[in-house]
C-alpha positions as CSV (number, residue, x, y, z in Angstrom):
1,X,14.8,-5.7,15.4
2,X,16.0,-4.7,11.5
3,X,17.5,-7.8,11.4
4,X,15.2,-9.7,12.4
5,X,12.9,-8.1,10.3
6,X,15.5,-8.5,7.5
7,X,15.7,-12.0,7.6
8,X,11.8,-12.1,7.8
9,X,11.6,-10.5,4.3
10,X,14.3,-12.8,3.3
11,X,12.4,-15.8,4.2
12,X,9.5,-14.3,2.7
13,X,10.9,-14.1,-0.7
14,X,12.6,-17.3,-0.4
15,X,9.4,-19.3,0.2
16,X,7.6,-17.3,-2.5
17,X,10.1,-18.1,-5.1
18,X,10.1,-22.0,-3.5
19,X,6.0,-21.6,-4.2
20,X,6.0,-19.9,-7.7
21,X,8.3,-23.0,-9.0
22,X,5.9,-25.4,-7.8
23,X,3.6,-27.1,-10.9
24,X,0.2,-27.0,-8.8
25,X,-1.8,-24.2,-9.5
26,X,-2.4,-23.5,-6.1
27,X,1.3,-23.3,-4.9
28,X,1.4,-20.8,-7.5
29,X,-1.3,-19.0,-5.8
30,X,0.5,-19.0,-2.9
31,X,3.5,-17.8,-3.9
32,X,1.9,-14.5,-5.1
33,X,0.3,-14.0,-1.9
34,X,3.8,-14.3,-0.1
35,X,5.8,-12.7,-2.5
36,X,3.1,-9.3,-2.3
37,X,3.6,-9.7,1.3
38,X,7.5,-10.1,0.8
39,X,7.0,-6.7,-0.9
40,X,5.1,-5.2,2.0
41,X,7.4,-6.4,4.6
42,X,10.2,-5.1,2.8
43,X,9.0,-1.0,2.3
44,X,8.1,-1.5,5.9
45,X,11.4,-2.2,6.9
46,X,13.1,-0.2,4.5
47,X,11.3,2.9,5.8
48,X,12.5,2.4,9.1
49,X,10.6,2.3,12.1
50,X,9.9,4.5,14.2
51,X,7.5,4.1,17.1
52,X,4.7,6.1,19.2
53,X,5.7,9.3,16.6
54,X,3.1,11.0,14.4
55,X,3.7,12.2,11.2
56,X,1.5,15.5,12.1
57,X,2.9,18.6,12.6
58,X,1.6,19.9,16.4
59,X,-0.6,23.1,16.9
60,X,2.4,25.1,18.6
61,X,5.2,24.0,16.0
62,X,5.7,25.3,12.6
63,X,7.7,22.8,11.2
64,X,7.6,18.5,12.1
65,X,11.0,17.8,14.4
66,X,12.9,14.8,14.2
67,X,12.0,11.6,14.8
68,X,8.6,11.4,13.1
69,X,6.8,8.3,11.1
70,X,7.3,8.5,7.5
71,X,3.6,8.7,5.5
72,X,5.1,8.0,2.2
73,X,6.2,4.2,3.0
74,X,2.5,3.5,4.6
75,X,0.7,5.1,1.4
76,X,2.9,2.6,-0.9
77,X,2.2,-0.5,1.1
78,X,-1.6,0.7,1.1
79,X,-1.5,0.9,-2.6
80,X,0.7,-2.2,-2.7
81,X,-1.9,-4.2,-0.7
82,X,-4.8,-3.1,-3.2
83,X,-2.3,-4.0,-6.5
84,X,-1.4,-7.5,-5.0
85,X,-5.6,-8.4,-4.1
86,X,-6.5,-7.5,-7.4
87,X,-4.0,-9.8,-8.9
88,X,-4.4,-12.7,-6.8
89,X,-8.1,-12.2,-7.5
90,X,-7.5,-12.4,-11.1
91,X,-4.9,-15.4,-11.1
92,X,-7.1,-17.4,-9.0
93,X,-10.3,-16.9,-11.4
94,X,-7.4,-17.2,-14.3
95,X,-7.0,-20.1,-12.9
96,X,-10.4,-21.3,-12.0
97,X,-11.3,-21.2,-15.1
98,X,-8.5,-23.1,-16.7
99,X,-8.9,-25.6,-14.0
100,X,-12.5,-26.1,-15.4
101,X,-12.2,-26.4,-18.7
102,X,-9.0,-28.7,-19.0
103,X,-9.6,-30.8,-16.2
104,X,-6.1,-30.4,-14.3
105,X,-4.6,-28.1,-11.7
106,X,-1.1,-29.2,-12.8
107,X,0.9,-27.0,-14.9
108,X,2.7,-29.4,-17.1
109,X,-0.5,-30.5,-17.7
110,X,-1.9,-27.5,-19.0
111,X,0.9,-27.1,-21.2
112,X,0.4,-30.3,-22.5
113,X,-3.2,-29.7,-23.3
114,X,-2.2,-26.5,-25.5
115,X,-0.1,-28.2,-28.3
C-alpha cells in the first residue's frame, strides 16, 4: 500500500511540474493545485498509516500504547490545505487580472507585453 502510495505522490509531482512548465495560464493553475496536493499526499504517506487507531489516550490508561495515529502529520496537511487555497486563490485573481488587462492568457505573451 506505501508503494503504491509512493508512486502516487510521484505521479503527482511529476504532472505538477509537467503543468507549471506549460505557457497557458491555466496549466499553471493547475499545476499548483496538484503540486499542494503532491504536498498533502506526501506528509500522508510519510507519516505512516495506521488504521482504526485513535490518537486519544483511553480513560483506564495513563499513557497512549503502540500503534496509535499520529495528530501531528493531520494538523500539517490541515494547515497545508488552508496555505495552498489561499495561494491558488491569489494566482488565479493574479492572473485574472493580467488576463484582463493585456488581453492574453499566454505567458510568452505577457512577457512580451512588459518590454
Amino acid at each position: 500500500m506505501d508503494g503504491l502510495l509512493a508512486l502516487t505522490v510521484g505521479v503527482t509531482f511529476a504532472a505538477a511540474v509537467y503543468m507549471l512548465l506549460r505557457r497557458s495560464v491555466i496549466k499553471l493553475i493547475v499545476g499548483l493545485v496538484l503540486l499542494s496536493h503532491g504536498t498533502n499526499l506526501l506528509i500522508f504517506v510519510s507519516a505512516g498509516l495506521t488504521r482504526a487507531r485513535s490518537s486519544l489516550i483511553p480513560r483506564d490508561a495513563e499513557v497512549l500504547r503502540e500503534p496509535y495515529a499520529d495528530p501531528l502529520p493531520q494538523a500539517l496537511i490541515l494547515t497545508a490545505i488552508v496555505i495552498s487555497f489561499g495561494v491558488v486563490a491569489f494566482a488565479a485573481a493574479l492572473f485574472y487580472r493580467a488576463i484582463k488587462t493585456l488581453g492574453s492568457g499566454d505567458l510568452d505573451e505577457m512577457t512580451r507585453n512588459e518590454q
